[in-house]
Steps between C-alpha positions, in 0.01 A plus 500: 500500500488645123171621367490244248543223793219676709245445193563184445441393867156730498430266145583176734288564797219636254490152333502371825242702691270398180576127527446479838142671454410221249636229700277651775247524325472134408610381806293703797180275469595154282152397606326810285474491111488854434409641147415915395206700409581854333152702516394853476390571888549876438503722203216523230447099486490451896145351518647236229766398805225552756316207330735312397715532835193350641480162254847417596444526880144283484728266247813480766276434748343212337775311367705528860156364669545197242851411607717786338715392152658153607441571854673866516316785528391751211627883569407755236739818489325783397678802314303814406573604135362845599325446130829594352688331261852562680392438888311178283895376409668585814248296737585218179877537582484470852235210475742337294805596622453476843191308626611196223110472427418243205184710393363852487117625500435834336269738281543815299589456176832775496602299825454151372761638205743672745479166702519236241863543424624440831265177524593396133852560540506293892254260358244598753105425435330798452129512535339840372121615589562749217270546198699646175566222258780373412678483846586090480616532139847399410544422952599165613409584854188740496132427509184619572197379618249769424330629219689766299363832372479373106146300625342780719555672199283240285246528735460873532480489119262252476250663737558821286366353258198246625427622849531885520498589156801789506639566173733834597752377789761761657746348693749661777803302692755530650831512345637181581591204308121296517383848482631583135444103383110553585474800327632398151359137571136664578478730191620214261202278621227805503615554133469130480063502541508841344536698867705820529713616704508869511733611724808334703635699785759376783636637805815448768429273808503842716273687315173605728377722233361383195260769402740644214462136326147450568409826369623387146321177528197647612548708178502213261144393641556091636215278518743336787831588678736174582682609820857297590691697788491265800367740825492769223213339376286666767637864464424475140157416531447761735658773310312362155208541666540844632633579154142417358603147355138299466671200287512141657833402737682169375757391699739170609594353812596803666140601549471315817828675678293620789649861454329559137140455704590699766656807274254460193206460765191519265664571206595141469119390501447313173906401438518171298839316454656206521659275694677173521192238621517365910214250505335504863271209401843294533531245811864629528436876405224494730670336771849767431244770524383383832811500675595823319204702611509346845851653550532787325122634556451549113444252197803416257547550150633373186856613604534318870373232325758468255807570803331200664555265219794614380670446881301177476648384169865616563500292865354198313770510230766593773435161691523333184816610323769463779615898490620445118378781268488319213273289651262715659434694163469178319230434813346829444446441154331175547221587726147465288179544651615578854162562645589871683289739691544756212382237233673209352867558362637338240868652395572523117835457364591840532417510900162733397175359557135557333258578833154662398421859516136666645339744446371726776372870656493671800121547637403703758854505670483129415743275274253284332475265181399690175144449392357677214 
């Protein structure tokens, strides 16, 4: 046989090898709707897929003890983006490519753009737990149903202003897409009620030490230090501290990772940030958080909530729309007020939604709601 005959029949049986994985795929349990979650369960963002790993199991459960989606059971195939971008895409490719799933789950904002492509392009629903803005604009099939970064950002400078009274703000992040979008977006609005923000310093996600930049801001004499770096969060703290930093900790979301407590230890005393708001007074938050603690020995936050409900809402728009993707975004899109454990969603045109933001602090080891 030629060489040129021998490639083509390695081309053949490659086409069929892949066929035959996709028809396997589909066929090996008709009686299972299956669809894909894409979360960081290791890397810098891994207690992001802890939590949110943990929403999608309570939410499986749930819907398969209320008869499954038109009788078949709900399966949720989880990838781990490794928090990178390009791990992110290939777990999208094989979701897509192989498993035939009508919807993906997933966070990170560098991921949700190496992912949304693949779901654009395949017409796939894409559901992101990431918090840069922007990430629905000009997509058909992406939404998101939490809060994104532009309204912590509000708050933080709102309480600036009213409740801590901090007029000189340094700010360190890392060097990541949300990371350089809060920086320019934070200065704008400090110059905006006559705030300053001296000094703007960023760093690579494997960077363990930050003294070098938090000498210079030490040098420039902060009434406050605003502190985005996921886990990092902790490290910095703890070297700030050690460094001789007195000024007040701000933070976001990534204050309650339970590695920044248990690096920063004390130095984290007296943190305030923000974070998207998970009311426990709620008969159905209350009622999530029940089952949640009961099985995982811990209480949930903002970000298993939002898993929960976004498994919830993509199953309830699945048993609708007959498998047609047109259909199941024009679903998607129509849901107002759905009454979820994280709060009540309401999807704007764009697939973004407006959820509230809180302000809290960490007390005594505790997470806790700010009070003056």
């Amino acid at each position: 046989m030629s060489k040129a005959k021998v490639i083509a029949a390695v081309g053949v049986v490659a086409v069929i090898v892949v066929v035959l994985a996709v028809y396997l795929a589909q066929q090996d349990n008709p009686d299972t709707v299956r669809i894909g979650a894409i979360l960081p369960m290791t890397g810098q963002a891994a207690g992001y897929g802890k939590w949110m790993q943990r929403g999608i199991a309570l939410a499986v459960d749930d819907i398969n003890a209320e008869g499954g989606i038109g009788g078949k059971k709900l399966e949720v195939i989880v990838e781990d983006s490794k928090s990178d971008n390009r791990a992110g895409a290939d777990a999208a490719n094989k979701l897509v490519g192989v498993d035939r799933v009508p919807a993906i789950i997933t966070a990170l904002t560098g991921v949700t753009q190496s992912v949304a492509p693949v779901t654009e392009r395949n017409r796939i629903v894409l559901f992101t737990l990431a918090v840069a803005p922007g990430l629905t604009d000009d997509k058909a099939f992406v939404f998101r149903n939490i809060t994104n970064v532009a309204n912590e950002v509000a708050r933080m400078v709102s309480a600036c202003k009213d409740e801590l009274h901090l007029k000189r703000v340094t700010l360190i992040h890392i060097n990541n897409p949300p990371g350089l979008w809060v920086a320019e977006h934070f200065r704008k609005q400090m110059e905006a009620i006559d705030g300053e923000v001296p000094a703007v310093e960023s760093f690579q996600p494997d960077t363990t030490d930050f003294r070098t930049q938090l000498t210079r801001m030490k040098s420039s004499d902060p009434d406050a230090l605003y502190i985005l770096g996921y886990q990092q969060n902790g490290l910095i703290m703890k070297q700030a501290r050690e460094l001789g930093l007195k000024c007040q900790f701000l933070g976001i979301t990534d204050c309650e990772l339970p590695e920044v407590i248990r690096i920063a230890g004390d130095a984290a005393e007296g943190v305030v940030y923000t974070k998207a708001a998970f009311d426990l007074t709620d008969k159905g938050a209350a009622e999530f958080a029940a089952k949640y603690t009961a099985r995982f020995g811990e209480p949930p936050e903002v970000y298993g909530a939002t898993s929960y409900d976004a498994v919830r809402m993509i199953a309830m728009a699945i048993a609708k729309g007959d498998g047609d993707p047109a259909a199941l975004r024009t679903l998607i899109l129509s849901i107002k007020d759905y009454p979820g454990v994280s709060g009540v969603t309401t999807f704007l045109p764009n697939g973004d939604v407006q959820k509230p933001v809180e302000l809290k602090k960490i007390e005594h080891g505790q997470f806790v709601p700010f009070s003056r």
